[in-house]
PAVO-893295 format. One line per field, with one value per residue: x, y, z of N, C-alpha, C in turn. Coordinates in steps of 0.02 Angstrom, whole numbers, plus 50000, padded with zeros to 5 digits. Example, Ala and Ser with C-alpha at 12.3 -4.5 7.8 and 13.67 -1.06 7.14 Angstrom:
% residues 2
n_x	50660 50642 $
n_y	49716 49888 $
n_z	50390 50354 $
ca_x	50615 50684 $
ca_y	49775 49947 $
ca_z	50390 50357 $
c_x	50660 50645 $
c_y	49835 50002 $
c_z	50390 50394 $
END
This chain:
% residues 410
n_x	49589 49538 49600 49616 49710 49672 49745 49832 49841 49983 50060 50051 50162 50249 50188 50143 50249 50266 50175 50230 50351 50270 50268 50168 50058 50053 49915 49872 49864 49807 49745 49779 49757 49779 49780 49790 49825 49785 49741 49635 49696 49791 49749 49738 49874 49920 49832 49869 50017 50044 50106 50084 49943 49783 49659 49597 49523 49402 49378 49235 49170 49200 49115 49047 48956 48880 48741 48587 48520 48632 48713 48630 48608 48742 48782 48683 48722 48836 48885 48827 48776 48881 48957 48875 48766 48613 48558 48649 48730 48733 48800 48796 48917 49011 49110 49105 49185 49239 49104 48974 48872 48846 48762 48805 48710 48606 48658 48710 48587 48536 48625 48602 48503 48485 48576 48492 48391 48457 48503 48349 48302 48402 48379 48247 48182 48105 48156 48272 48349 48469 48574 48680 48848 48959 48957 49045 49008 49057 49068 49156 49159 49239 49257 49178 49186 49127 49166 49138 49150 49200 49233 49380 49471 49398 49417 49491 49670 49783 49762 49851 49836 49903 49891 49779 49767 49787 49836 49851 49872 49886 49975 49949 49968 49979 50037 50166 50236 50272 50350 50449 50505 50545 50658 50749 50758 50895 51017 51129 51144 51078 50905 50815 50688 50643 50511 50409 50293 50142 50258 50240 50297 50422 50387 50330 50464 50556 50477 50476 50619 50649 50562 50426 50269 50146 49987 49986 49927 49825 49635 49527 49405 49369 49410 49291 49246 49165 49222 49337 49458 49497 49636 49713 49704 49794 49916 49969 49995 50085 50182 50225 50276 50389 50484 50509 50652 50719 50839 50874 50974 50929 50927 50817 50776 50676 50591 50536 50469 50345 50305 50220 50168 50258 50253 50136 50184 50270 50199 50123 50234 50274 50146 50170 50284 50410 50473 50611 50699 50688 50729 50657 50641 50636 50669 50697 50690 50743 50856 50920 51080 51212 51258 51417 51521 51414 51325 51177 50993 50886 50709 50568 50393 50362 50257 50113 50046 49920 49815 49725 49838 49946 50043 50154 50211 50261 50330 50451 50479 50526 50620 50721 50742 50816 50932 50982 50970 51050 51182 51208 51261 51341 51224 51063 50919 50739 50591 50398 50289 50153 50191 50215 50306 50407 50549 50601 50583 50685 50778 50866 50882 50777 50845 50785 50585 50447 50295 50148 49997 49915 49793 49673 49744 49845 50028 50223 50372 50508 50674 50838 50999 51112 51296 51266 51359 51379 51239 51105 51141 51063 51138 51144 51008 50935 50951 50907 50768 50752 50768 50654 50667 50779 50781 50810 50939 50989 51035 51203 51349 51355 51399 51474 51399 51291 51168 51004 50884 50755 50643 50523 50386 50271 $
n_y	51525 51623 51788 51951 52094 52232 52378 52545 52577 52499 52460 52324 52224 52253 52258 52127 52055 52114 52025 51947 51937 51918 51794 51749 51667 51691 51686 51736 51873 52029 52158 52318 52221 52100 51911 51811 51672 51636 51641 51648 51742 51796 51920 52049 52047 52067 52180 52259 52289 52296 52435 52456 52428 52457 52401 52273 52101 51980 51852 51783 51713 51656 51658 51642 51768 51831 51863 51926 51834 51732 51814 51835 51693 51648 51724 51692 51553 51565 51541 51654 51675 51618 51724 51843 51907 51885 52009 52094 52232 52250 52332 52346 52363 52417 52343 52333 52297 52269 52197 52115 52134 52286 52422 52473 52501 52426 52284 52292 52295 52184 52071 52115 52108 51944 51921 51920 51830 51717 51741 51746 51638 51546 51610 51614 51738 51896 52007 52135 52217 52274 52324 52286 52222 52263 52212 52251 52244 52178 52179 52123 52147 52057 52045 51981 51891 51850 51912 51916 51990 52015 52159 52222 52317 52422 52594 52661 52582 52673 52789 52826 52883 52986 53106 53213 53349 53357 53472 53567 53500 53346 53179 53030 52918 52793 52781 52864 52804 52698 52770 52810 52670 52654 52718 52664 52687 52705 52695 52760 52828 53017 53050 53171 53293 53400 53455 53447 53476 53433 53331 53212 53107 53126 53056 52928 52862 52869 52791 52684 52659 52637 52533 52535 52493 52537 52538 52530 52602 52628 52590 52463 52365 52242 52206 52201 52086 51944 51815 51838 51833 51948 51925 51892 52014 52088 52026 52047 52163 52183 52106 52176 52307 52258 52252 52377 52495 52599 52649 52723 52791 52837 52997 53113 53245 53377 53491 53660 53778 53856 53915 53901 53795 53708 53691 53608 53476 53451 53424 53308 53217 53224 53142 53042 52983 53002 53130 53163 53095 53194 53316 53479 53606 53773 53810 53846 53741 53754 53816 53747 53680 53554 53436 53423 53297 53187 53057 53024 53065 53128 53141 53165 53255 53361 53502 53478 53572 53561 53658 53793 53893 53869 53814 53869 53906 53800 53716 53816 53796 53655 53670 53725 53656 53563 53596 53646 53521 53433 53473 53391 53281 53137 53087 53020 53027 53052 53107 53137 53164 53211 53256 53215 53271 53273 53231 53296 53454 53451 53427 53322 53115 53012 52871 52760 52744 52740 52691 52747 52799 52930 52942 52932 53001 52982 52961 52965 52880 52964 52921 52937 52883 52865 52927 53104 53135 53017 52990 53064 53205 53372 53492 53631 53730 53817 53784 53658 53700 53773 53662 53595 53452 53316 53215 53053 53094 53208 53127 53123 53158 53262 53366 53301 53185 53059 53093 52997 53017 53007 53043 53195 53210 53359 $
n_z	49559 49415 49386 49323 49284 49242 49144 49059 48892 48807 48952 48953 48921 49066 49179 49168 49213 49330 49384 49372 49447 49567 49615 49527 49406 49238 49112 49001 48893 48835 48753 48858 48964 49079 49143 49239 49354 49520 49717 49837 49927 49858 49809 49900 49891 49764 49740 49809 49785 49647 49533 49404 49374 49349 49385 49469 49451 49483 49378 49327 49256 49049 48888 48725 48670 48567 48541 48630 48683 48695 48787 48913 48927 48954 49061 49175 49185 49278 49464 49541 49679 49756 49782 49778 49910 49983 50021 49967 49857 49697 49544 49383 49242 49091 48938 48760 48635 48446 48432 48401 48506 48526 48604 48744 48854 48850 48873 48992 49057 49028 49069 49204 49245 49217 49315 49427 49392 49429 49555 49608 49602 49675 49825 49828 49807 49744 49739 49790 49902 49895 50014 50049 50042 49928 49742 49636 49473 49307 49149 48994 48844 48698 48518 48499 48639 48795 48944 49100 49271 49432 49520 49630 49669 49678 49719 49590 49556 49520 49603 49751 49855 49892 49814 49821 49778 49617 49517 49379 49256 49272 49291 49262 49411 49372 49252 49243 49345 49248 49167 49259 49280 49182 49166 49260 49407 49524 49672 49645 49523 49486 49510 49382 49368 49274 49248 49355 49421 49496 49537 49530 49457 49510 49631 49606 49559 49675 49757 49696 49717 49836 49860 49909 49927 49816 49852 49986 50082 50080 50044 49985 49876 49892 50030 50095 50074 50118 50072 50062 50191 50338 50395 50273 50203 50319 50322 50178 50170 50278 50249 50135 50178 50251 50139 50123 50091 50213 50232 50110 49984 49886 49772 49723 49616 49610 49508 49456 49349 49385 49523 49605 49613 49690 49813 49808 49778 49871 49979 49922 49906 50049 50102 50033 50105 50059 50059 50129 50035 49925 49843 49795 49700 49619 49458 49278 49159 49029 49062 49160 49257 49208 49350 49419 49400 49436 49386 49319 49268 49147 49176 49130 49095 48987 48969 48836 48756 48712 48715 48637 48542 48581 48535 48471 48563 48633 48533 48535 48656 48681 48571 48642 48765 48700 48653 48792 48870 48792 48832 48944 48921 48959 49013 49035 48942 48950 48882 48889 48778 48683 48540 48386 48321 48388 48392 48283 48324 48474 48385 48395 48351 48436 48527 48571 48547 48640 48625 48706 48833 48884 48965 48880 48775 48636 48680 48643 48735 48732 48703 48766 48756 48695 48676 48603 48497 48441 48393 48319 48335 48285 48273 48191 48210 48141 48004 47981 48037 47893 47791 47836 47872 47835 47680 47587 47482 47568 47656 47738 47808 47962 48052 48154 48182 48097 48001 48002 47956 47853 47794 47896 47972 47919 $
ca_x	49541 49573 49597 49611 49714 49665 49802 49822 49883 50058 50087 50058 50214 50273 50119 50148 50321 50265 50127 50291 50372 50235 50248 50099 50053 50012 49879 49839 49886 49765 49757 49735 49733 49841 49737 49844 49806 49776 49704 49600 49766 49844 49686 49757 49939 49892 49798 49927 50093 50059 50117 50054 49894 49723 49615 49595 49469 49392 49354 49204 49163 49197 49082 49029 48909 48854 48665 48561 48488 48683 48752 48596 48619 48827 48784 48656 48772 48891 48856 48846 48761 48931 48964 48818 48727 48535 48537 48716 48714 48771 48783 48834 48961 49046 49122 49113 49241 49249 49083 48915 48801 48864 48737 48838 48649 48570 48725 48698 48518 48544 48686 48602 48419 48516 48597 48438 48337 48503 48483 48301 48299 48452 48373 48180 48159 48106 48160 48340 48379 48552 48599 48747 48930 48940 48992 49039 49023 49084 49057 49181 49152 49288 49268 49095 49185 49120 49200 49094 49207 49209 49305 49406 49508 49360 49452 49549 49749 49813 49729 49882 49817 49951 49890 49716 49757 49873 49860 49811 49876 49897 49986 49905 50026 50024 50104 50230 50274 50285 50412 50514 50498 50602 50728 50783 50802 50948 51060 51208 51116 51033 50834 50798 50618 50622 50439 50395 50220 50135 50303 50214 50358 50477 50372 50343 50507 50558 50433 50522 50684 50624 50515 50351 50208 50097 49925 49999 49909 49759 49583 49508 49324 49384 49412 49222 49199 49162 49241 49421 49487 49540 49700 49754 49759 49852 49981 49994 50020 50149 50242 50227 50281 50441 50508 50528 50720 50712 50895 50910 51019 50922 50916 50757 50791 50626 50608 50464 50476 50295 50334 50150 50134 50303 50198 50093 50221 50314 50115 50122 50296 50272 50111 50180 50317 50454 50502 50667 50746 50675 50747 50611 50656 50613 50711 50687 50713 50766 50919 50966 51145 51219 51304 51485 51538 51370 51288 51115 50939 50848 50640 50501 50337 50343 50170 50109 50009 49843 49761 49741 49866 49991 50083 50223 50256 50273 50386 50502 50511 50567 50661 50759 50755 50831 50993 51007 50987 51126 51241 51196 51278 51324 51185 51017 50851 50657 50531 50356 50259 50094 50185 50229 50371 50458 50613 50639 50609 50703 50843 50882 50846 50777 50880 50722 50544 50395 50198 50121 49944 49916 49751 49662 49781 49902 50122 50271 50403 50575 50739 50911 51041 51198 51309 51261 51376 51367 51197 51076 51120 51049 51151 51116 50932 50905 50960 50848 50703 50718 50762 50574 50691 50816 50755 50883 50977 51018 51093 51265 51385 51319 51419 51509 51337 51272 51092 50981 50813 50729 50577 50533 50311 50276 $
ca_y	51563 51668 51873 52001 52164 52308 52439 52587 52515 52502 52442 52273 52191 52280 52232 52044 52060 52134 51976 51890 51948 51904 51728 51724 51638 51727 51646 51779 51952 52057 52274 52336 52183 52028 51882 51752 51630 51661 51629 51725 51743 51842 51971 52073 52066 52118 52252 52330 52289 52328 52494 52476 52396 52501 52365 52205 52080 51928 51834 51723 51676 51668 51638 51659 51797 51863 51862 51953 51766 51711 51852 51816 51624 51622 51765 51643 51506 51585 51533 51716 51665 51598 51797 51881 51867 51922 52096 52132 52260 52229 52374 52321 52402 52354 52373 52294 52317 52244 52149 52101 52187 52354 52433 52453 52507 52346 52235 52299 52268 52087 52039 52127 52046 51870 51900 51947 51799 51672 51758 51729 51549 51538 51620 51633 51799 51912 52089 52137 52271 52306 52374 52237 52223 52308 52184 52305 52171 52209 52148 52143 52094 52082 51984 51914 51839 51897 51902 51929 52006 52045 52226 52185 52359 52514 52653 52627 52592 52735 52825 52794 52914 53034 53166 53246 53366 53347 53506 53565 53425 53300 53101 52956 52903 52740 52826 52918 52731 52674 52808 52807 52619 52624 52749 52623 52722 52686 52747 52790 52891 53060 53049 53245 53312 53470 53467 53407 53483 53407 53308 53130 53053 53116 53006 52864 52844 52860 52728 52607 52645 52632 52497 52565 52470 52587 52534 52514 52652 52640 52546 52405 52363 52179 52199 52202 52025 51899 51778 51874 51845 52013 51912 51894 52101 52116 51982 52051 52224 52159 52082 52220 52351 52216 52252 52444 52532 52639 52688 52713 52848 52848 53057 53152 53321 53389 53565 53671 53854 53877 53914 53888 53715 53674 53667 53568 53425 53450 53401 53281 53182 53206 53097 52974 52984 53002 53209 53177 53087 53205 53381 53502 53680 53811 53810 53843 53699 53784 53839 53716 53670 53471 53457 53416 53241 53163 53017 53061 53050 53187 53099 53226 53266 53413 53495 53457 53622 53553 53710 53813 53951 53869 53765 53891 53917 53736 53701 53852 53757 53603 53680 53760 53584 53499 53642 53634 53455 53384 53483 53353 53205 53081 53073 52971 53090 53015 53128 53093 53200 53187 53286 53175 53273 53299 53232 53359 53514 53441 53438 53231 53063 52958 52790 52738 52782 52679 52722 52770 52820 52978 52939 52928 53027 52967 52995 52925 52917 52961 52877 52973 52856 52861 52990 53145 53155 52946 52992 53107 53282 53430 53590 53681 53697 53865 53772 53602 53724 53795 53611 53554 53379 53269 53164 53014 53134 53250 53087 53126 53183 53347 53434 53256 53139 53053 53095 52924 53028 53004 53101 53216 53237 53432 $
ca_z	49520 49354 49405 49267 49322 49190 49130 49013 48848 48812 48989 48974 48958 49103 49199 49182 49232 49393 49405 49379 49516 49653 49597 49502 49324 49174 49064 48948 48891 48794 48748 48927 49043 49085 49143 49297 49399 49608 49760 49879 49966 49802 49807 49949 49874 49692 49737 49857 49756 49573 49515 49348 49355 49330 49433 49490 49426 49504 49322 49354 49181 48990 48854 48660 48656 48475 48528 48697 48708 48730 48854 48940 48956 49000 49141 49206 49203 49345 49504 49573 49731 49786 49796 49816 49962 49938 50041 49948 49812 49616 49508 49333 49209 49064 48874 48702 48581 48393 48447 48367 48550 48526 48636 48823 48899 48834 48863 49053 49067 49015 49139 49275 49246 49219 49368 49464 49396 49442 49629 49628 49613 49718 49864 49836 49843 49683 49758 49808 49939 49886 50045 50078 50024 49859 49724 49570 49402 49259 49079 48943 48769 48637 48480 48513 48695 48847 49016 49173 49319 49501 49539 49699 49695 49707 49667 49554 49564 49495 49651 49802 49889 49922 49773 49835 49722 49560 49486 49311 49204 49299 49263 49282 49419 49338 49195 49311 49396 49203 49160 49312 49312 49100 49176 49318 49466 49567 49731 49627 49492 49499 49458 49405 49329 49302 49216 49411 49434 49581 49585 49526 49420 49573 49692 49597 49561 49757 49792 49675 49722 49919 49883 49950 49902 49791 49876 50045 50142 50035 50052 49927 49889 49913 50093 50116 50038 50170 50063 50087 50278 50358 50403 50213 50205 50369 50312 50126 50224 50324 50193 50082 50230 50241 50093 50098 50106 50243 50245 50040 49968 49794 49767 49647 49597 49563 49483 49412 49332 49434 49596 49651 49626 49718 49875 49812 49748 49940 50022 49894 49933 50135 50118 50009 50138 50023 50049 50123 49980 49835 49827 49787 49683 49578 49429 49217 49119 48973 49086 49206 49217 49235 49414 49405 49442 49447 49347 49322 49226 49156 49169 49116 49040 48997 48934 48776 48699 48676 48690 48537 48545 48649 48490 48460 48638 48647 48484 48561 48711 48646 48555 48699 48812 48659 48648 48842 48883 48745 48859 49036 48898 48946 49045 48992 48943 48941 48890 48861 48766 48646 48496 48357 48261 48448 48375 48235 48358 48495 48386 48396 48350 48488 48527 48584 48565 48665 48606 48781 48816 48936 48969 48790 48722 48616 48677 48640 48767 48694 48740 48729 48801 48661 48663 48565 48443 48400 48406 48277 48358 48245 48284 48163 48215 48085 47921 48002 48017 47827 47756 47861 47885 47774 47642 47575 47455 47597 47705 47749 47883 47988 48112 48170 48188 48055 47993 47984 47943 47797 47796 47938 47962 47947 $
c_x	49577 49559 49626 49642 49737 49716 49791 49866 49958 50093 50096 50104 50251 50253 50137 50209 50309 50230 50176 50320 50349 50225 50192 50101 50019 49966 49882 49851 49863 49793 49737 49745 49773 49791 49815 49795 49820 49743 49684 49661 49807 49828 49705 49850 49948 49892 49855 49992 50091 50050 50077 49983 49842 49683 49620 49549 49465 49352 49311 49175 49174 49170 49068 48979 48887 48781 48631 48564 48579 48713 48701 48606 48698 48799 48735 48685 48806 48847 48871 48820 48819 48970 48922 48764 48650 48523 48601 48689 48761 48755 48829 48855 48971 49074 49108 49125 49240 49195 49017 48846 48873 48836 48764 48740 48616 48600 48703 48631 48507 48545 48640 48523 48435 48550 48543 48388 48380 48492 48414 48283 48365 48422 48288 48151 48153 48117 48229 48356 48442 48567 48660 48802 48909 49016 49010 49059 49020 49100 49117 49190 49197 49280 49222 49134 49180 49171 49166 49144 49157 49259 49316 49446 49445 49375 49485 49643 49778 49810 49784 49857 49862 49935 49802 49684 49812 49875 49828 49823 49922 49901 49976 49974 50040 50076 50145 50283 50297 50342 50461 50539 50556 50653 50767 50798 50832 50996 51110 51207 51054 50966 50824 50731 50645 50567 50382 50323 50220 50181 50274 50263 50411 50462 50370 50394 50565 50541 50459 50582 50693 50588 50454 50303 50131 50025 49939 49944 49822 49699 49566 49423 49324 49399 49347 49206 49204 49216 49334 49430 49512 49633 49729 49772 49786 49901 49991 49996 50086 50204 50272 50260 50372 50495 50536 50604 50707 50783 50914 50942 51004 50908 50883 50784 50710 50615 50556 50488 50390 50314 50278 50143 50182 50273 50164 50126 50263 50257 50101 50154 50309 50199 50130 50260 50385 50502 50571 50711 50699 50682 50699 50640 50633 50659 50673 50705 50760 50832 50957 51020 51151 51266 51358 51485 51480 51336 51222 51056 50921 50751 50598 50447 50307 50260 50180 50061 49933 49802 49769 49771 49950 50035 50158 50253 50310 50329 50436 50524 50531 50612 50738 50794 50812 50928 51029 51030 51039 51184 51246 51211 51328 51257 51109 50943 50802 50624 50488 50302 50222 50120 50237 50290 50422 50505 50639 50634 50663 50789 50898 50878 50847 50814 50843 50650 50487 50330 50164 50042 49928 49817 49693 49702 49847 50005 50154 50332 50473 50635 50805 50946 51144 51212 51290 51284 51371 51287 51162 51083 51125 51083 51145 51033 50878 50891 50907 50768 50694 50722 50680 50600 50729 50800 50827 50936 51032 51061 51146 51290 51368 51351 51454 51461 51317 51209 51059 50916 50832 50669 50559 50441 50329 50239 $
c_y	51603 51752 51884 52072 52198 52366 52485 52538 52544 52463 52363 52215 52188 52245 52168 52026 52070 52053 51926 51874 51928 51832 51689 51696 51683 51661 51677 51852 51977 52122 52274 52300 52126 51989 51841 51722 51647 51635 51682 51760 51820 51899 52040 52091 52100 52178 52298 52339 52284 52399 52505 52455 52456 52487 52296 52175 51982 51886 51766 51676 51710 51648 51653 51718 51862 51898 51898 51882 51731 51748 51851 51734 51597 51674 51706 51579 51503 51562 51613 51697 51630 51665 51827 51859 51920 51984 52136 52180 52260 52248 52336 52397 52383 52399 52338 52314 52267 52190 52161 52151 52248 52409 52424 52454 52450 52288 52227 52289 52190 52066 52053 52103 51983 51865 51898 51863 51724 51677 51745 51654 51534 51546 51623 51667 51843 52001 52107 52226 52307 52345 52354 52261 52248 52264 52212 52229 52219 52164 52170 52098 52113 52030 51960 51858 51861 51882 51936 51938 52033 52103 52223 52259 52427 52557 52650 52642 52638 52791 52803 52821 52979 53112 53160 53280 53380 53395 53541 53514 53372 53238 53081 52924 52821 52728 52829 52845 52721 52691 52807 52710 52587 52657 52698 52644 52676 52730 52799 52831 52954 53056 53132 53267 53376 53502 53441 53412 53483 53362 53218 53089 53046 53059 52946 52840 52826 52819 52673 52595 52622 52577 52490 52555 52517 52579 52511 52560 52671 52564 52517 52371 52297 52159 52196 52134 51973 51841 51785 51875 51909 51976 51899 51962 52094 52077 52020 52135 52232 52150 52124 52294 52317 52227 52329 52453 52584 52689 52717 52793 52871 52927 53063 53239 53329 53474 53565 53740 53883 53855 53891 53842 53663 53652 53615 53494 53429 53402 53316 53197 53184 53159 53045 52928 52951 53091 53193 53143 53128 53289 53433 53571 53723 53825 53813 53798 53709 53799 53808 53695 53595 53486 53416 53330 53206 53125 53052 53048 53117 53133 53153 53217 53313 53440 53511 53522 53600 53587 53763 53900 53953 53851 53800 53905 53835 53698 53750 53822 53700 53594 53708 53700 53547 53538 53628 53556 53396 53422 53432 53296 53210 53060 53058 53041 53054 53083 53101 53147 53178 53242 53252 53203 53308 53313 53293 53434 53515 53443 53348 53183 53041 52896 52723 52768 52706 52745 52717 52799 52867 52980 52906 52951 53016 52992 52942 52931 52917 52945 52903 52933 52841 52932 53024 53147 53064 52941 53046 53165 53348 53466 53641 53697 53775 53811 53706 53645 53738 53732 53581 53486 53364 53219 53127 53086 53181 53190 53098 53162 53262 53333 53355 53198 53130 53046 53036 52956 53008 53061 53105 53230 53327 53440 $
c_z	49467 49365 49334 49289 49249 49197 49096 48962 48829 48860 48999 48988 49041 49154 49231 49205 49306 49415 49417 49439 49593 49645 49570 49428 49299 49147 48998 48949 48847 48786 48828 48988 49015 49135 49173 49320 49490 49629 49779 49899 49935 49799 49838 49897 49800 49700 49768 49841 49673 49585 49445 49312 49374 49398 49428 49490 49439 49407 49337 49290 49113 48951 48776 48671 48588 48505 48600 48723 48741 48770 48899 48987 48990 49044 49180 49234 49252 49398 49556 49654 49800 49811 49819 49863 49942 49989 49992 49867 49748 49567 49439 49277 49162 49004 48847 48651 48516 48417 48423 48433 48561 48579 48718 48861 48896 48865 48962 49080 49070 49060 49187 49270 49236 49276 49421 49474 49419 49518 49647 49642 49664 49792 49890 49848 49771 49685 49805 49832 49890 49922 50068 50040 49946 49825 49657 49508 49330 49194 49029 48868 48711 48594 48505 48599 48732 48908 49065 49240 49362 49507 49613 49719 49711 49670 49633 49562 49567 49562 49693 49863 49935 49864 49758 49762 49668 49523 49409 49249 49221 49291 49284 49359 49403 49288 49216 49320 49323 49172 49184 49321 49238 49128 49237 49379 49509 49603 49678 49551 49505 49485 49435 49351 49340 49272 49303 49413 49497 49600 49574 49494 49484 49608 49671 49595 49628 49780 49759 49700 49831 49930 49923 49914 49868 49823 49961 50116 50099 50047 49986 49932 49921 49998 50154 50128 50099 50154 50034 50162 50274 50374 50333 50214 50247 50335 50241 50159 50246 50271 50160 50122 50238 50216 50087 50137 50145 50244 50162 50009 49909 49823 49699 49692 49578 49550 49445 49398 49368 49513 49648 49667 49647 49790 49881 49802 49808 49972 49993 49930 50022 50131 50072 50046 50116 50020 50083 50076 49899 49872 49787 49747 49648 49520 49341 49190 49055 48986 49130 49202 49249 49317 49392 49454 49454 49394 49358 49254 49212 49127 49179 49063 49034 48953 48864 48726 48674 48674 48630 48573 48571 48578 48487 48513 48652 48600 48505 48619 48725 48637 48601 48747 48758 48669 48720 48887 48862 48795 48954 48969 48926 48984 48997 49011 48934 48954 48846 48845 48689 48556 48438 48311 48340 48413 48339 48272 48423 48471 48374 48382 48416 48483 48524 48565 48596 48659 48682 48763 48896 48947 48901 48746 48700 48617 48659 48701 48735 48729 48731 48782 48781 48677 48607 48516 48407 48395 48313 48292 48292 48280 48269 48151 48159 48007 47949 47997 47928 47786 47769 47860 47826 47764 47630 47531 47515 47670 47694 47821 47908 48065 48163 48193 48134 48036 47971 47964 47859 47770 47870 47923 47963 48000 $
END
């Protein structure tokens, strides 16, 4: 069969890489969602061993639809009765992006009266309980082509179930996995946040380096469906239970300047049953020092100022991370934050940058992995403020790094 597992965008390479991994085929890779090939079999292992997938999508058909009369006649087409049984219940959903039925309320009226009048002739009955298995369907139209889906995960991915509550600005932890998943964690380097929060980059990154199946301890709507054996989840359970490092030596540093919400990022990492490899503290970012003799990451996101008042707190504290953190080189830095002239208060060029999406809202995550001085490092971060950036003219040698800007946004 053809599944569909939905992401935040940006992730999708990543994504299909993982699909890679479980021995599955790609077909198709869109904004958002990567489109393989599976069995029932795969349903169960999907859901419980992607990190970076959204949800998981039984794809039962694709069609042209410009017109009501045609998203009407391909939903009819499906043989839904091979799913729905006539007490089961089938709430419909959906989107349509760059597409001629614009209208989501209409779009959903259609489908779900074409699916109604496909079930009536199927079963001979013109009135539907919906007190059975709950088959959530889901419409998506891009470019005048629809796609009619089955949702097999429920809650959605992102959900592991180890963070009740995450706090006041709280990461997607598919994000988190996405972040910790470019820094590489490994035994024989340090991981260290010290933007930790509730501690969600710490854990994901624990769970990769431990191999702990992100949906392992977590339920799936798909486990309802008659036409899923309970012995595929136990076995993709098992398997997936298999695979975890119980003895592993990877070490997270995690560190917050709120002392309140260290509690909460301890409660956190004992139910994702990862607290004895992640070091928990209270510490300033602005001041932390590198430990001696130790390879090491610095992976954070720190907050971004989106409320009105915060901005200069937030360019001072940048500014501060950018002064303290060039002194932990050689060591590799990832932050990921939604403020588009980072670089120039930070003090740096990125080596890297990757376009990220924190929900709707547009980040980049930044990449420091050369040394500093073969690198862009601003030191003089007074005369950088009164220049507002270097244009070509002002390219040349500064303070033993060579400036590659050009123009700097204000």
């Amino acid at each position: 069969m053809l599944l569909a597992a939905t992401c935040l965008f940006g992730l999708e390479k990543q994504l299909g890489e993982e699909i890679d991994a479980l021995g599955l085929k790609r077909v198709e890779t869109i904004d958002g969602r990567v489109l393989f090939e599976g069995q029932f079999c795969d349903i169960p292992r999907v859901n419980i061993n992607l990190r970076l997938a959204e949800r998981v999508f039984i794809v039962l058909g694709r069609f042209k639809a410009e017109t009501f009369t045609e998203l009407f006649d391909g939903t009819y087409a499906i043989h839904w009765e091979d799913w729905i049984g006539k007490l089961d219940e089938f709430p419909v959903t959906g989107h349509s992006i760059k597409s001629k039925l614009t209208s989501i309320p209409d779009c959903q009226s259609i489908v779900k009266k074409s699916i109604v009048n496909r079930l009536s002739s199927a079963y001979g009955v013109s009135w539907f309980e919906e007190t059975g298995v709950k088959y959530k369907i889901e419409f998506f139209i891009l470019k005048d082509q629809a796609m009619l889906m089955i949702d097999t995960s429920g809650v959605a991915l992102h959900k592991r179930g180890y963070r009740p509550d995450a706090g006041a600005a709280p990461l997607r932890e598919t994000l988190a996995a996405c972040i910790a998943l470019t820094a590489r964690p490994r035994e024989d380097v340090l991981f260290w946040d010290p933007f930790c929060g509730s501690g969600t980059i710490a854990i994901e990154a624990a769970m990769i380096a431990r191999k702990i199946a992100p949906g392992l301890n977590r339920a799936f709507a798909a486990e309802k469906f008659p036409q899923i054996e309970e012995k595929m989840w136990i076995d993709a359970r098992a398997e997936a239970a298999s695979f975890e490092i119980k003895d592993s030596k990877f070490e997270v540093w995690a560190s917050d300047i709120d002392e309140d919400i260290l509690d909460l990022a301890y409660e956190n990492a004992l139910r994702a049953g990862v607290e004895d490899c992640i070091n928990i503290f209270h510490a300033d970012a602005r001041n932390i020092k590198k430990p001696q003799d130790i390879r090491g990451s610095i992976v954070c996101n720190p907050p971004y100022g989106e409320r009105m008042g915060e901005a200069r707190e937030i360019e001072q504290l940048y500014r501060d991370i950018g002064k303290n953190f060039n002194s932990f080189d050689p060591w590799h830095i990832y932050v990921l934050t939604s403020c588009d002239y980072f670089e120039k208060l930070y003090g740096r060029r990125a080596d890297k940058t990757r376009k990220l999406y924190n929900g709707m809202l547009p980040c980049s995550l930044y990449q420091f992995f050369k040394p500093a001085d073969t690198n862009v490092y601003i030191q003089n971060h007074k005369q950088f403020q009164k220049n507002k950036g270097y244009n070509d003219n002002r390219s040349k040698k500064l303070d033993g790094g060579y400036n590659k800007y050009t123009k700097f946004k204000k």
